[in-house]
C-alpha positions as CSV (number, residue, x, y, z in Angstrom):
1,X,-34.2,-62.3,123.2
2,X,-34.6,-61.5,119.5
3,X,-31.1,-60.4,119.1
4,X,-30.1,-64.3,120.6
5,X,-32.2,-65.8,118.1
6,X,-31.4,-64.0,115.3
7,X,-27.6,-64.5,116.0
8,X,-28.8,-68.6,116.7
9,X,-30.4,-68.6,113.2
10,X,-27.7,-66.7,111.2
11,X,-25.0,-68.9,113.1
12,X,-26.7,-72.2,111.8
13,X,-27.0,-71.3,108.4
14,X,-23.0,-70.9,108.7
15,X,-22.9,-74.1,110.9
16,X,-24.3,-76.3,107.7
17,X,-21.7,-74.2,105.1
18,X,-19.0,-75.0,107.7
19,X,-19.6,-78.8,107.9
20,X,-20.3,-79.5,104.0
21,X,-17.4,-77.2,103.8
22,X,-15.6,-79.0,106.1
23,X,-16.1,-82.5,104.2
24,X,-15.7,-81.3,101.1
25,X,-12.3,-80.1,101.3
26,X,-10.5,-82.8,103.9
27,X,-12.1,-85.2,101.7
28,X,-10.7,-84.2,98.6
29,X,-7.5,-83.8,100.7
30,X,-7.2,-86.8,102.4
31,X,-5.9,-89.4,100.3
32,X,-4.2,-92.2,100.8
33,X,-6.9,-94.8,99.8
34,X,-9.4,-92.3,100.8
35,X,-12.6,-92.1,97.9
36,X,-15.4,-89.3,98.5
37,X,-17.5,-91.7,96.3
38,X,-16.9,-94.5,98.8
39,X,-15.9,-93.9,102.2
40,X,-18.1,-92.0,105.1
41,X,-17.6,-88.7,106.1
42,X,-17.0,-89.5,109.7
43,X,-14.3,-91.7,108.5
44,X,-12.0,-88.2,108.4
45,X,-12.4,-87.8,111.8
46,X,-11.0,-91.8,112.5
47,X,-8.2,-92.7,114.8
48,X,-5.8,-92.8,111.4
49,X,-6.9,-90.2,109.5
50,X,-5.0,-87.4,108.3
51,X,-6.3,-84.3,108.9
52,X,-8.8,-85.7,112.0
53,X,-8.4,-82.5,114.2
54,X,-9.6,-80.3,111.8
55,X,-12.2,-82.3,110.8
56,X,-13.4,-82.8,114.9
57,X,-13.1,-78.8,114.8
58,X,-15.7,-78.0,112.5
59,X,-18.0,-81.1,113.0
60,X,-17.9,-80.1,117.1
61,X,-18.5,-76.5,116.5
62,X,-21.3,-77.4,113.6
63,X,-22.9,-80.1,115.8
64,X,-23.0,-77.4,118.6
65,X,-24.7,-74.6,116.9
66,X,-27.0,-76.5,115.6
67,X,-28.0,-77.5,119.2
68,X,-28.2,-74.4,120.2
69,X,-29.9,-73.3,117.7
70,X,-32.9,-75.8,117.8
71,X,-33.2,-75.4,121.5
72,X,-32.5,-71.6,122.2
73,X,-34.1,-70.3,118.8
74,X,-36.4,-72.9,116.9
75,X,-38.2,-73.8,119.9
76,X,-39.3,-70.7,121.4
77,X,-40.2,-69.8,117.9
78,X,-42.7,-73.0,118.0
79,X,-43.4,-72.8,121.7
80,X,-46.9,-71.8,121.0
81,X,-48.0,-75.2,119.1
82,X,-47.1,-76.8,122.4
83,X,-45.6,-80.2,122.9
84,X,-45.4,-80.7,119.2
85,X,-43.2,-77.4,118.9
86,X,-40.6,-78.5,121.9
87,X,-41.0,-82.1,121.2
88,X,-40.4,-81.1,117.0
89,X,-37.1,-78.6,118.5
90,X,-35.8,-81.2,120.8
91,X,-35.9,-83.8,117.6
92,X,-33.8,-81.1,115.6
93,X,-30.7,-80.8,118.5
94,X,-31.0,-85.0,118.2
95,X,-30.8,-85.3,114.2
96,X,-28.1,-86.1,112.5
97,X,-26.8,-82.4,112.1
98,X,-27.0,-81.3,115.8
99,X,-26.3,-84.5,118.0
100,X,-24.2,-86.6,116.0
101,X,-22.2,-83.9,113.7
102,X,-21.0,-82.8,117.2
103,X,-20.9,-86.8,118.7
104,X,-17.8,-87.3,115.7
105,X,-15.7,-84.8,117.6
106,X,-15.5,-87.0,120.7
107,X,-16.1,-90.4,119.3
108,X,-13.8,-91.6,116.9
109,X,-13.9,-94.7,114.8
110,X,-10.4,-96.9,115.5
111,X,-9.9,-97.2,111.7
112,X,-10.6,-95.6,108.2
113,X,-12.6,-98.3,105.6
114,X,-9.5,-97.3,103.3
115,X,-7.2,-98.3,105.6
116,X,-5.6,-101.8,104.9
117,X,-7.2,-104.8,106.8
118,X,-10.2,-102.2,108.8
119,X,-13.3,-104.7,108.5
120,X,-16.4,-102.9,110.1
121,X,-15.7,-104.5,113.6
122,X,-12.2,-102.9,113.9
123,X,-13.9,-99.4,113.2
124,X,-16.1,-99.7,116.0
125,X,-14.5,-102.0,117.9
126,X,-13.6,-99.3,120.9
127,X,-15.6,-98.0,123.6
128,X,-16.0,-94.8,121.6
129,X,-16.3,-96.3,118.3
130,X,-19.6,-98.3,119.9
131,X,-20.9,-94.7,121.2
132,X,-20.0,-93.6,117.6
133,X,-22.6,-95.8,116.1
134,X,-24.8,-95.5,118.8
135,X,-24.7,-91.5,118.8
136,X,-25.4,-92.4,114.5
137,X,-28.3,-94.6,114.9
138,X,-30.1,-92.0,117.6
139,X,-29.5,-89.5,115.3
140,X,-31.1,-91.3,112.1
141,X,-34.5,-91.9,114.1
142,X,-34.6,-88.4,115.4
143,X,-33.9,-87.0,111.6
144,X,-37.1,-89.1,109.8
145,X,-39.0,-88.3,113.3
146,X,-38.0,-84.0,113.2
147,X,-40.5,-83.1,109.9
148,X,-43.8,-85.0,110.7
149,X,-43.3,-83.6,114.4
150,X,-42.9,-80.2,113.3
151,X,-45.5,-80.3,110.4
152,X,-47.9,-80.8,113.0
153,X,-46.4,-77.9,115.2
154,X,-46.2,-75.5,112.4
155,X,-49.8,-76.2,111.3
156,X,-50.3,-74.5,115.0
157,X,-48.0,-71.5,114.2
158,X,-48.7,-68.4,112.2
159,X,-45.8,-67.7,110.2
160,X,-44.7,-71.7,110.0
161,X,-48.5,-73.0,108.8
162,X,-47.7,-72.7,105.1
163,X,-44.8,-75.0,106.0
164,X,-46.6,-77.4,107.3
165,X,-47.5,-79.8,104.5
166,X,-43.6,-79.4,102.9
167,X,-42.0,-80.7,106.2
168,X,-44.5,-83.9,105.7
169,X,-43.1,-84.3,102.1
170,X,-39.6,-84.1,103.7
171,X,-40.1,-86.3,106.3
172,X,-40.9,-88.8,103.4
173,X,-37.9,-87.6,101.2
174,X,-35.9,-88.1,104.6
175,X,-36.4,-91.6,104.7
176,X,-35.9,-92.5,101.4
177,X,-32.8,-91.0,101.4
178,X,-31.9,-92.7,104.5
179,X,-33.1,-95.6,103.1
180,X,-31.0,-95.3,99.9
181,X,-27.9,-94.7,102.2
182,X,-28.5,-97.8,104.2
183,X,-29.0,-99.5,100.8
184,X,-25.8,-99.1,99.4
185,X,-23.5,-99.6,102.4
186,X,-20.6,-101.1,101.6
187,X,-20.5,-100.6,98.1
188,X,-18.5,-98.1,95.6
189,X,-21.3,-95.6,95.8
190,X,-21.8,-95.5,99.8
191,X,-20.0,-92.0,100.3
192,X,-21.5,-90.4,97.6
193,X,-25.3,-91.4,98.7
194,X,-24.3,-90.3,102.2
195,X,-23.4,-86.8,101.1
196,X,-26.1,-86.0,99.0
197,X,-28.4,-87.0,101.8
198,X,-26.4,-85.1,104.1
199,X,-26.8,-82.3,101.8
200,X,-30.4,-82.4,102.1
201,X,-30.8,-82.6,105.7
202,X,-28.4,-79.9,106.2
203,X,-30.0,-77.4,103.4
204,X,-33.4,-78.0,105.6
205,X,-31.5,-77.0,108.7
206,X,-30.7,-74.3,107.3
207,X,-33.9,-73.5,105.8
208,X,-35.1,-73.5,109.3
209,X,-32.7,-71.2,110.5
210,X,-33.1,-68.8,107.8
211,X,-37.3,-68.8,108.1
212,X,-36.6,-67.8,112.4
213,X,-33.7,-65.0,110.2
214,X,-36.7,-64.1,108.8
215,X,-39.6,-63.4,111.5
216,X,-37.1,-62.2,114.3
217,X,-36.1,-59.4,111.8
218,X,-39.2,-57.9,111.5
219,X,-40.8,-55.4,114.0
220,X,-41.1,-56.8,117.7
221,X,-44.8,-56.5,117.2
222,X,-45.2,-58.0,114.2
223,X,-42.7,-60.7,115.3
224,X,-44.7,-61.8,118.0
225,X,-47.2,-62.3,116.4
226,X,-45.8,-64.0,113.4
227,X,-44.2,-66.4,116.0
228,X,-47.7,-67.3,117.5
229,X,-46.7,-66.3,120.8
């Protein structure tokens, strides 16, 4: 079971490289109108885009991992604080890097903002450009929700306690950033906002993957115990 986890937790760590990866370069490859600085990220993955496979690739395989990783790793690591630890895991697959990194690969917007005469309604005007947004704002609630959840399962954990009071800071950190994104939709700095606070969220991810690295790599004994089973 150790030897799943640990491959879970070393796989999402690569699953967060692979989708900033991922944006980084289509973006800067994208052109044709396309800014980093202005447009979404999921807007590479749009009906017109140009490299929209590649970018469904890596969003569906990041989106998955990190699924699999929340459910088959980070919550038996927090199964011990009870409800809070499932509830805190189940939050985690939901957020914006599990549920709706891997949502982009199957529901494309219609349009890209850069293309000529795509007004918001065009983008989502489709039956999967609806479940795109709806996928989006699931996935917002369940990212400010995931910290102050598992702050209070962690405070229940050995190995996670000292974490505790730092995933309450980032809940609030979270929601500013969030806040911030919201904030400047629509104007020239609305990409740029998104990927910094996708940046974030997808460092703590990994931060999450690399601290269940961590205590699956010790002993079995010490392990367990460090896992508060």
């Amino acid at each position: 079971m150790n030897d799943v986890r640990r491959s879970l937790a070393a796989g999402v760590i690569a699953a967060q490289l692979l989708f900033a990866g991922g944006w980084l370069v289509l973006g800067a490859t994208e052109g044709h109108g396309y800014s980093a600085t202005r447009h979404d990220i999921s807007d590479l993955g749009a009906l017109t885009a140009q490299h929209a496979t590649a970018y469904r690739l890596t969003v569906g395989i990041a989106g998955l991992v990190t699924i699999a990783f929340a459910l088959l790793a980070l919550r038996p690591s927090l199964r011990s604080a009870g409800r809070a630890g499932v509830a805190g895991a189940w939050l985690v697959a939901l957020s914006l890097p599990g549920l709706d990194t891997m949502s982009d690969a199957f529901f494309q917007l219609d349009c890209r903002a850069a293309d000529a005469g795509c007004t918001p309604s065009d983008a989502f005007g489709s039956w999967h450009g609806k479940a795109h947004l709806i996928s989006f704002v699931i996935s917002a609630l369940a990212t400010v929700a995931a910290p102050f959840v598992l702050s209070r399962a962690m405070r229940r954990v050995d190995g996670w306690r000292e974490l505790a009071v730092p995933a309450r800071a980032f809940g609030i950190l979270t929601f500013l950033l969030l806040a911030v994104t919201g904030a400047t939709s629509g104007t020239t700095v609305q990409g740029l906002t998104q990927r910094v606070a996708a940046v974030v969220i997808t460092a703590a991810v990994a931060f999450l993957g690399w601290r269940v690295l961590r205590l699956t790599s010790r002993s079995p004994r010490t392990a367990t115990l460090m896992a508060g089973r």
